[in-house]
C-alpha positions as CSV (number, residue, x, y, z in Angstrom):
1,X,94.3,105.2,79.0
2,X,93.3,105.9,82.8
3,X,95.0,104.1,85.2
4,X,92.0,103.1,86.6
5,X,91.0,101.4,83.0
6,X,94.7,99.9,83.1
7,X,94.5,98.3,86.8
8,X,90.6,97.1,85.3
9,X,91.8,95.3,82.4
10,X,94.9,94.1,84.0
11,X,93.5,92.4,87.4
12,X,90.3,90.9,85.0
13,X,92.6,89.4,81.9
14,X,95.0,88.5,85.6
15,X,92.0,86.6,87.3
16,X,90.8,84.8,84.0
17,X,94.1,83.8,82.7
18,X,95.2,82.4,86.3
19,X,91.5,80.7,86.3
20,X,92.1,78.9,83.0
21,X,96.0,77.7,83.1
22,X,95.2,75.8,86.4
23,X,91.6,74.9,85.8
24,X,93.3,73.4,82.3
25,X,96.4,71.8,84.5
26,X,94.0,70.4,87.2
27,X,91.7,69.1,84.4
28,X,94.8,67.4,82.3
29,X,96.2,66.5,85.3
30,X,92.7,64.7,86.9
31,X,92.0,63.1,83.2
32,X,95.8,61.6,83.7
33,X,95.5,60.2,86.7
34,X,91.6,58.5,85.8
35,X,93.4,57.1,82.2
36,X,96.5,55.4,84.3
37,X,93.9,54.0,86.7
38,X,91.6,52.8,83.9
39,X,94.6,51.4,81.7
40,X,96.3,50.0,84.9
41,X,93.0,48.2,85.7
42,X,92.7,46.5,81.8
43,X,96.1,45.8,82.0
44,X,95.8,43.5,85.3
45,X,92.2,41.8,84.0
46,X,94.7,41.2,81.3
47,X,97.5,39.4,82.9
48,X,94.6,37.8,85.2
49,X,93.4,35.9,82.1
50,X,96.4,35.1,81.0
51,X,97.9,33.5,84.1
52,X,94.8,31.7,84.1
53,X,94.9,30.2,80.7
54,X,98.3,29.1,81.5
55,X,97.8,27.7,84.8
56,X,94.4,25.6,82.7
57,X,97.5,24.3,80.1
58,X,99.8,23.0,82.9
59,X,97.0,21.5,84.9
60,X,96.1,19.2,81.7
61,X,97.5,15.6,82.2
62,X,101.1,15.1,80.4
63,X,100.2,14.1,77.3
64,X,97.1,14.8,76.7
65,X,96.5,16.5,73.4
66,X,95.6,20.3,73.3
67,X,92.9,20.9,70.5
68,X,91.1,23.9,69.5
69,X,88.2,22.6,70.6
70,X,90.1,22.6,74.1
71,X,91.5,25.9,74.2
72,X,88.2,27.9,73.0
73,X,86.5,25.3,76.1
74,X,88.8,26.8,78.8
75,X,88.8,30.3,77.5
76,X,85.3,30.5,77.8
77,X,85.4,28.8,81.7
78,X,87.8,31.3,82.6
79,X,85.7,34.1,80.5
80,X,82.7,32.7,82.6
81,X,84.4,33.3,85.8
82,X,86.7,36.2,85.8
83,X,85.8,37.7,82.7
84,X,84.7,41.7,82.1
85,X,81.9,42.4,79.6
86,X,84.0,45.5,79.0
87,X,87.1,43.7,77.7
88,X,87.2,41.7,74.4
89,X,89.3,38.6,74.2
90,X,90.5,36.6,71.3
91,X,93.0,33.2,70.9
92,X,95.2,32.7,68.6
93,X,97.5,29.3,68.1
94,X,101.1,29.2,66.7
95,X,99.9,29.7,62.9
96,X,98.0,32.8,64.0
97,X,94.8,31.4,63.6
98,X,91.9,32.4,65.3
99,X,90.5,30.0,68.0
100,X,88.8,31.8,70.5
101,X,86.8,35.3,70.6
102,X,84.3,36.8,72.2
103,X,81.9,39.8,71.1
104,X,83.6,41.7,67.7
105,X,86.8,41.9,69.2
106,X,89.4,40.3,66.6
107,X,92.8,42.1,68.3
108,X,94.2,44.5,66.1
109,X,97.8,44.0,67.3
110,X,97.7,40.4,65.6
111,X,98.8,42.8,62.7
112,X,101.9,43.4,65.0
113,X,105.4,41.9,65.2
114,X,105.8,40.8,68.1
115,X,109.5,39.5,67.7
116,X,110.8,37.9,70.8
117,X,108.7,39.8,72.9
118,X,106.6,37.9,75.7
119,X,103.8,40.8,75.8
120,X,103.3,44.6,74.2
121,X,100.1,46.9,74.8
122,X,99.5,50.3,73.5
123,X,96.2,53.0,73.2
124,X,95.0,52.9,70.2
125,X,92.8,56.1,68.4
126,X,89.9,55.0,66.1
127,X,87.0,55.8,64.5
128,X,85.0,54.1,66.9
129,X,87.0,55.8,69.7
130,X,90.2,55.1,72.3
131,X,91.2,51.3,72.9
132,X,93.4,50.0,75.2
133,X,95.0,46.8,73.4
134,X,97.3,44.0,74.5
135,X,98.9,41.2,73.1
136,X,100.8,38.2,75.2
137,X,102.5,34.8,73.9
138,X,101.7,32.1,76.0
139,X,104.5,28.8,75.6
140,X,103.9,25.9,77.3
141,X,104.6,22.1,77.1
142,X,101.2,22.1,74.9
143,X,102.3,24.3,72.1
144,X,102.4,28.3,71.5
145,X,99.4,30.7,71.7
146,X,98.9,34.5,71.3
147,X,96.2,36.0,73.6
148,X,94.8,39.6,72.2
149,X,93.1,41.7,74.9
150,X,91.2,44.8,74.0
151,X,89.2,47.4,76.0
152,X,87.2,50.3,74.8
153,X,88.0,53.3,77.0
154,X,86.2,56.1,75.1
155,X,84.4,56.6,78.5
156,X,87.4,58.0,79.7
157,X,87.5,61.0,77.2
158,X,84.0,61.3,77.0
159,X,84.5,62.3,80.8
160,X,87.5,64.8,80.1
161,X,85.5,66.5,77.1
162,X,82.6,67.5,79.3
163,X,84.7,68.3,82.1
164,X,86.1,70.5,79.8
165,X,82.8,71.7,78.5
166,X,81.8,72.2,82.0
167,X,85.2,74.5,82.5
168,X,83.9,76.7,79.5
169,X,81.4,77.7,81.0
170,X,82.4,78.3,84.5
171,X,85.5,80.4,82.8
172,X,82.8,82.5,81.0
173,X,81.3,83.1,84.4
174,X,84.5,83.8,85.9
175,X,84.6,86.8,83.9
176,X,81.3,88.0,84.0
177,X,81.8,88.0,87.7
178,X,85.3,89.1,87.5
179,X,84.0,92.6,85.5
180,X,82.6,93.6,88.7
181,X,85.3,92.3,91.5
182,X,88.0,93.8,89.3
183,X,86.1,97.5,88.7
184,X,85.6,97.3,93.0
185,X,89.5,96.6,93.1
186,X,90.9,99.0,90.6
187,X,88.6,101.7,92.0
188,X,89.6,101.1,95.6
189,X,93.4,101.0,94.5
190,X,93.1,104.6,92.6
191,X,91.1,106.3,95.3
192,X,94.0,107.6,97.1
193,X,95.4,108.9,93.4
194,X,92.3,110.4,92.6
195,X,92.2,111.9,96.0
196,X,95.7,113.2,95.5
197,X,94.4,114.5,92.1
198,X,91.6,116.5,93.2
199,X,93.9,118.0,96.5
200,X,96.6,118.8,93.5
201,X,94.0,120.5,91.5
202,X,92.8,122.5,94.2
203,X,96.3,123.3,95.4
204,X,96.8,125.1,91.7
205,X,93.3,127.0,91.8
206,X,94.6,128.3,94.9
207,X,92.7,125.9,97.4
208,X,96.0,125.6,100.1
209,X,94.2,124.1,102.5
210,X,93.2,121.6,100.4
211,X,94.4,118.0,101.7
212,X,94.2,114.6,101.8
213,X,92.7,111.8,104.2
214,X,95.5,109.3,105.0
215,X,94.8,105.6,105.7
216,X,97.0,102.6,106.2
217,X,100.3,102.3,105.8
218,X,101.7,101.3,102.4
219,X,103.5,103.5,99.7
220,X,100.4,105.6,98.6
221,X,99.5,106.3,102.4
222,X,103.3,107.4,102.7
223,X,103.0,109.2,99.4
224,X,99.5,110.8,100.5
225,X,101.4,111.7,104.0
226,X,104.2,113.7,102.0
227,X,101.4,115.7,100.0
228,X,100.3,117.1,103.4
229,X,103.1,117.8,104.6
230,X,103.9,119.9,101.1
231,X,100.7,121.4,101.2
232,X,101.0,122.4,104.6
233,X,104.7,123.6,103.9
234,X,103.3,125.6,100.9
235,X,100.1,127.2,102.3
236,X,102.8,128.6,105.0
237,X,105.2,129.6,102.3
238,X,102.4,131.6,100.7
239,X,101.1,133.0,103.6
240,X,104.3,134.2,104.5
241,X,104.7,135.3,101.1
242,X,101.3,137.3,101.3
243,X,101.7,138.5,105.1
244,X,105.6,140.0,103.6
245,X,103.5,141.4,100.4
246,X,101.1,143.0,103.0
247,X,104.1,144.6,105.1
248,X,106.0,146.0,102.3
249,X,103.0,147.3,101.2
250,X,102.2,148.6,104.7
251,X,105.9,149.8,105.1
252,X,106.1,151.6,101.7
253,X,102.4,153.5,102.5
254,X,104.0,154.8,105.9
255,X,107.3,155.5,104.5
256,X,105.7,157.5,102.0
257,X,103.5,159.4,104.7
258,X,106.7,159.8,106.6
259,X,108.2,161.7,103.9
260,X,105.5,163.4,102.8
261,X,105.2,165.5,106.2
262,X,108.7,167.1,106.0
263,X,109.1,167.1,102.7
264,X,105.8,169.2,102.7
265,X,107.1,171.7,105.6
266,X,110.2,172.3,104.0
267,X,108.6,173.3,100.6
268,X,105.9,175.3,101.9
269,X,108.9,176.8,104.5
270,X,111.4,177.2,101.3
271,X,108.8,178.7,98.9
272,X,108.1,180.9,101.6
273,X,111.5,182.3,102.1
274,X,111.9,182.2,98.4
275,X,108.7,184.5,97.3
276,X,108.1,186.4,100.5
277,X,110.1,189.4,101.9
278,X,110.4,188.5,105.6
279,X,112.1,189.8,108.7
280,X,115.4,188.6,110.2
281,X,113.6,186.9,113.1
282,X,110.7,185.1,110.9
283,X,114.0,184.1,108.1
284,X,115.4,182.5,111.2
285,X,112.2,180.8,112.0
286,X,112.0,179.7,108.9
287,X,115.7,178.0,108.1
288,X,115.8,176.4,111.9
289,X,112.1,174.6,110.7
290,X,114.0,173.7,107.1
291,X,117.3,172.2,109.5
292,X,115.4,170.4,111.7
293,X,113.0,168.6,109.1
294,X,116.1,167.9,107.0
295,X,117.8,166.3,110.1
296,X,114.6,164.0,110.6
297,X,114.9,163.1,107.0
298,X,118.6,162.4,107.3
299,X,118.2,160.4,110.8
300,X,114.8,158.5,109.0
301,X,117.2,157.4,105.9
302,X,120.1,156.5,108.7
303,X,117.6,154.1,110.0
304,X,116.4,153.0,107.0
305,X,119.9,151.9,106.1
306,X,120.7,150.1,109.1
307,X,117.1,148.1,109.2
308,X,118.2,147.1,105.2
309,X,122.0,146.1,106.8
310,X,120.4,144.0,109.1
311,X,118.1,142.3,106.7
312,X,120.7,141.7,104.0
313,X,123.9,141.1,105.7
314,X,125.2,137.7,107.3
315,X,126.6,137.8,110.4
316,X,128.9,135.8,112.6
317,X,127.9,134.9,115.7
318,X,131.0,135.6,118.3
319,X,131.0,134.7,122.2
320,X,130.4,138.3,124.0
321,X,131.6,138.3,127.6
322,X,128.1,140.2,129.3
323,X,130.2,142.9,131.1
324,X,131.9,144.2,128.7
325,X,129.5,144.0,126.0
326,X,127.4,146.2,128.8
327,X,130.3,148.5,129.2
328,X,130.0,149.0,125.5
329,X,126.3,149.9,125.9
330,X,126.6,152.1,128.6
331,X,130.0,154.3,127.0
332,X,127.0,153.7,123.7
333,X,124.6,155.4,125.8
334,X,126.2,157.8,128.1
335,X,126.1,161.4,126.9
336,X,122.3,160.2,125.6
337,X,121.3,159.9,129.1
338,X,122.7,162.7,130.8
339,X,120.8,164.6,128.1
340,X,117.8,163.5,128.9
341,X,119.0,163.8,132.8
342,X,117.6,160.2,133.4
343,X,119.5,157.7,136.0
344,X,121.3,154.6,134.8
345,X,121.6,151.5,136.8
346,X,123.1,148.3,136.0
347,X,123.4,144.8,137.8
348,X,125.5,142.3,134.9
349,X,126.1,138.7,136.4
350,X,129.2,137.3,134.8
351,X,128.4,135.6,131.3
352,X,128.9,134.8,127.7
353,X,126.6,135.6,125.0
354,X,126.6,135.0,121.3
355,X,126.0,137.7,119.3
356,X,127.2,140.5,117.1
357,X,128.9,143.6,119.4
358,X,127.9,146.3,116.8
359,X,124.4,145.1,116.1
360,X,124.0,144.5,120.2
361,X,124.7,147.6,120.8
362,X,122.4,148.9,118.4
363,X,119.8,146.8,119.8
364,X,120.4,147.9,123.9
365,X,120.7,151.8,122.0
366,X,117.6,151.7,120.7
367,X,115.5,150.2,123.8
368,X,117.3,152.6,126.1
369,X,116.8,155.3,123.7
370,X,112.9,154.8,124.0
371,X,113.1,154.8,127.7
372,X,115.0,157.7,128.3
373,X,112.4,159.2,125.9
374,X,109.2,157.2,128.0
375,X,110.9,159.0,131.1
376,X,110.6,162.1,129.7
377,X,107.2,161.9,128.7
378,X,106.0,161.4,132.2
379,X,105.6,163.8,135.4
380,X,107.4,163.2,138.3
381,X,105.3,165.5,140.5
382,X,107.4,168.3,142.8
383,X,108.8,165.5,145.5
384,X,112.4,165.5,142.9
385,X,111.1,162.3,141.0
386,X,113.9,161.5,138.7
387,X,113.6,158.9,135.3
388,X,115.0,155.7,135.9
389,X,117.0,153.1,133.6
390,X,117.6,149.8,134.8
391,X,119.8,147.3,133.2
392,X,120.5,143.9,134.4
393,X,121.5,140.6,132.9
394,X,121.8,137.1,135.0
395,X,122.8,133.8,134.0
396,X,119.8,131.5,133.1
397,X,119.6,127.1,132.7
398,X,120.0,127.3,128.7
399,X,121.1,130.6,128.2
400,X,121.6,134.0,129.4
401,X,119.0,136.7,129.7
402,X,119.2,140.8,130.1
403,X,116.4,143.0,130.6
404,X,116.1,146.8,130.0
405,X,113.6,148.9,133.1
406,X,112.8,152.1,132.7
407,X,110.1,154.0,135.3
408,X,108.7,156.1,132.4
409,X,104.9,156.7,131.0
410,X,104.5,153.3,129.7
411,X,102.7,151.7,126.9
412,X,98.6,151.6,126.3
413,X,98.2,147.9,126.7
414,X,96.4,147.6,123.4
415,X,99.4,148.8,121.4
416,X,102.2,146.4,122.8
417,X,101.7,144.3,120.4
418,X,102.2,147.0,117.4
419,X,105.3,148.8,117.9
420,X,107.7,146.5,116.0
421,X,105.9,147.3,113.4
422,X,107.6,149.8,111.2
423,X,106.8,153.2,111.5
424,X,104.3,152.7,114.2
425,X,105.0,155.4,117.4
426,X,102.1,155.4,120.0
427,X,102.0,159.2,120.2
428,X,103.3,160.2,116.6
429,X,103.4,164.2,117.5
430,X,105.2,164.0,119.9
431,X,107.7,161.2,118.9
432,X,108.5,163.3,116.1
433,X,109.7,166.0,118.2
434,X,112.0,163.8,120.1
435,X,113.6,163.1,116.5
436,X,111.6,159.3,116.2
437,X,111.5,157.5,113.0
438,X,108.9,155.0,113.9
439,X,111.4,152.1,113.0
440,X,113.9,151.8,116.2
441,X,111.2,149.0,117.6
442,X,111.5,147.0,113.8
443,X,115.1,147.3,113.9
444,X,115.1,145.8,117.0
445,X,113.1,142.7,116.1
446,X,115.5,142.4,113.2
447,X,118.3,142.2,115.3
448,X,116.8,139.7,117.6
449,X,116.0,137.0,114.9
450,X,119.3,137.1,113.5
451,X,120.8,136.1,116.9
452,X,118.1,133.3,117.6
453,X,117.1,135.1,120.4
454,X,113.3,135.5,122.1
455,X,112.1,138.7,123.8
456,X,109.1,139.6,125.9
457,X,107.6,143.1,126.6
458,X,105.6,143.9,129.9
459,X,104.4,147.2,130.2
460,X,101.8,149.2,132.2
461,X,100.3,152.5,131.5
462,X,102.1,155.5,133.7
463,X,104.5,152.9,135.8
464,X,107.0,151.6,132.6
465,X,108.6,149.6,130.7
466,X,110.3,146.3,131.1
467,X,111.8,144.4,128.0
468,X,113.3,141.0,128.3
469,X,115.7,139.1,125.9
470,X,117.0,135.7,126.4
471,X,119.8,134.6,124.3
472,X,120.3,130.8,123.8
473,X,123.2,128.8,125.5
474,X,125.0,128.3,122.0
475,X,125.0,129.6,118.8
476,X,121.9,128.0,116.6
477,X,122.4,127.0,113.4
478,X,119.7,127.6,110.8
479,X,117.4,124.5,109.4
C-alpha cells in the first residue's frame, strides 16, 4: 500500500475514532449528570413529604387517636399542597397494610426488608421502564408507618437514547466529510515525497538538474534540502566525470597525432636508408633526421612520465625559504639560458613558501623554458635588443607570490586560455623544432594544484609574457 493510501486511512479511522470515544464520554457523561439531578430532585420531594407527614403527626393533640381514616386525610392535604403528579405515594401502617395511595403506585420496596433501617431507595429497571423508588419508616408517639415513594424517570433515558441516535448520525457524517479532509491532508503531507520521487526518478534517467522546491522548515523540508544539495553534488561529480572523459579522450587523440608524426619520419627515413643506395652526405641526412625525431620521442615520453608522477604521487608540503629555492631555479636554469643567449634578472624578497623543491623547480623550469623560447621567437631589430627574463617574488598579506617576465613574442590573446591544455603549442612547427612536447604548460597546472596555489597569465602579442603565482600563507589541507 501507498503511503498516501496509509496516511488516508490512518488520519480518517484517527478523526472518527477520536469523534466517537469523546462524543460517547460527553454523552455518558451529560446523561450522568441529568440522572443525578433528576434522582437528587425525587429524592428531596421525597423527604419533603415525609417531614411533612411527620410534622402533621406531632402537631395532633396528645392523645388523640390516629386512625386510618386520619392518616390517608393528611396525606392527601399534604399531596394537595406540595405534591408532584410525577411521583406516586403510598402509606402503609405498622402491619404493612395499605392506607393511603395515589394513582397505580403500590411501592414495590414494601417487598423489601427494611431491617432497622430509617430509609433505603434504589433505581429500579422494568417493563414499564426506569423507576426511582424509596421507602422511609416514620415512628412517632402515634404509632409506626412506612411511606413508599416512586417516580418514573424513563424520560431520562428516553433523552440519552436519542441523543445517542442523534450521535449516529452526526458520526456517519463525520466520516463522509472526513473522506475528503483526510484525502486533502494525506495528499498535502506526501507532496514533498512524491516531489522527491519524481526528482529521484529523473536523477536515474539522467535528468541532474532535476530538483526540488523546498518549503518550510520541518524534517521533509530538511530532507528535501539534502536532496539538492546531493543532486547538485552529483550533477558536478558527473560533469567532472564527463569533462575528465572528454580530456582523456582529447589527450589520447593528440598524443596519438604526436606520435604519429615522428614515428612516420623515422619509417619513411629508415625504409629509406634501408632499400635505397644513397650517398655519404644524404646517409648523414638521413640518421641526424632518425636522432633528432627519436630524441623528441624520448623527451615527449620524459614528460609524459613526470605529468603521470605528478598526478599519482602524494606529496609533502615543506616550508621553502624563497631565496634559496630561487637559487635552485636559477643553477636549474643556467646553462638553458646562456644557450638561448637571453638575460636573467631576479629581485627575491625574503620569504617562506610551502611547497615541494623538485616539483618547484620543475614548475619555474618549464615557465622560463617557454620564455627563453618566446625570446627567441621575436626580433629585436639591429639597435642590440637582447631577450629578457625577469624573476621576482615579494611577500604578500596571506601569502607569498613570484612572477616569471620575459620580453619575448607573446601570446595571441585568444589562446591564453588554451595552453594548459595538453599538447596544445600556439605555433606547433616551430615549437617542434625547439624540442616542445605541447605538455610543459599541463604539467605546470598540475603542479600548481597540488600546492594549493592560484596563477594568472597576462600576455600581449609582440611585448611578452608575465605569469603570476601566489602561494597561500600555510599549507592547506584538503576537504
Amino acid at each position: 500500500m501507498k503511503l498516501f493510501w496509509k496516511q488516508f486511512t490512518a488520519i480518517v479511522c484517527l478523526l472518527v475514532i477520536l469523534f466517537a470515544v469523546f462524543g460517547c464520554i460527553f454523552l455518558q457523561t451529560s446523561f450522568q449528570i441529568m440522572l443525578e439531578r433528576e434522582k437528587e430532585r425525587g429524592l428531596e420531594e421525597w423527604k419533603m413529604f415525609q417531614f411533612a407527614l411527620l410534622a402533621s403527626m406531632e402537631g395532633l393533640p396528645e392523645g388523640y387517636p390516629i386512625e386510618n381514616d386520619v392518616m390517608t386525610e393528611m396525606s392527601e392535604t399534604i399531596e394537595d399542597s406540595i405534591g408532584n403528579p410525577e411521583n406516586g405515594i403510598a402509606l402503609y401502617n405498622e402491619e404493612r397494610q395499605l392506607i393511603y395511595k395515589n394513582g397505580m403506585y403500590y411501592g414495590a420496596l414494601m417487598a423489601e426488608n427494611i431491617g432497622t433501617e430509617k430509609a433505603m431507595w434504589r433505581l429500579t429497571d422494568t417493563e414499564e421502564g426506569h423507576y426511582l423508588e424509596a421507602l422511609s419508616r416514620i415512628t412517632s408517639s402515634s404509632g409506626t408507618y412506612y411511606l413508599a415513594f416512586g417516580r418514573n424517570i424513563q424520560y431520562v433515558y428516553d433523552a440519552r437514547d436519542r441523543l445517542y441516535e442523534q450521535y449516529r448520525n452526526t458520526v456517519l457524517l463525520v466520516i463522509v466529510l472526513s473522506v475528503p479532509v483526510s484525502w486533502f491532508m494525506a495528499y498535502h503531507f506526501t507532496k514533498p515525497i512524491r516531489q522527491l520521487v519524481k526528482a529521484t526518478r529523473d536523477l536515474a534517467r539522467g535528468n541532474y538538474q532535476s530538483r526540488v522546491e523546498v518549503k518550510g522548515e520541518d524534517e521533509l523540508a530538511g530532507l528535501m534540502l539534502e536532496f539538492n544539495r546531493m543532486a547538485r553534488r552529483l550533477e558536478r561529480s558527473i560533469w567532472q566525470l564527463e569533462d575528465a572523459a572528454r580530456r582523456q579522450e582529447e589527450f589520447t587523440g593528440s598524443f596519438a597525432h604526436e606520435l604519429k608524426t615522428p614515428l612516420t619520419s623515422i619509417i619513411g627515413y629508415g625504409d629509406m636508408l634501408r632499400s635505397m643506395d644513397l650517398t655519404e652526405d644524404e646517409k648523414r641526412s638521413s640518421s641526424d633526421y632518425i636522432y633528432q625525431q627519436g630524441k623528441r620521442l624520448e623527451r615527449l615520453s620524459l614528460k609524459m612520465m613526470e605529468l603521470v608522477r605528478v598526478d599519482k604521487q602524494g606529496i609533502t608540503l615543506k616550508a621553502l625559504k624563497t631565496r634559496e629555492l630561487a637559487y635552485e631555479i636559477e643553477r636549474f636554469t643556467k646553462r638553458l639560458l646562456w644557450e638561448k643567449n637571453v638575460a636573467w634578472e631576479k629581485n627575491i624578497a625574503p620569504g617562506i613558501v610551502f611547497g615541494d623543491l623538485d616539483l618547484l623547480c620543475s614548475l619555474f623550469g618549464n615557465l622560463i623554458d617557454n620564455g627563453a623560447k618566446a625570446c627567441g621567437r621575436k626580433n629585436y631589430g639591429e639597435a642590440g635588443g637582447q631577450g629578457r627574463i625577469l624573476f621576482t617574488g615579494r611577500q604578500e598579506k596571506n601569502g607569498y607570490s613570484f612572477s616569471v617576465e620575459d620580453n619575448g613574442c607573446g601570446i595571441p590573446a585568444d589562446e591564453v586560455g588554451k595552453i594548459t591544455e595538453a599538447f596544445y603549442m600556439v605555433d606547433k612547427s616551430r615549437a617542434r623544432k625547439e624540442g616542445g612536447a605541447g605538455i610543459g604548460m599541463t604539467l605546470c597546472n598540475r603542479i600548481i594544484k597540488l600546492h594549493h596555489a592560484r596563477w594568472k597569465i597576462d600576455s600581449a602579442e609582440g611585448e611578452g609574457t608575465k605569469v603570476y603565482i601566489f602561494f597561500p600563507e600555510e599549507e592547506e589541507e584538503d576537504d
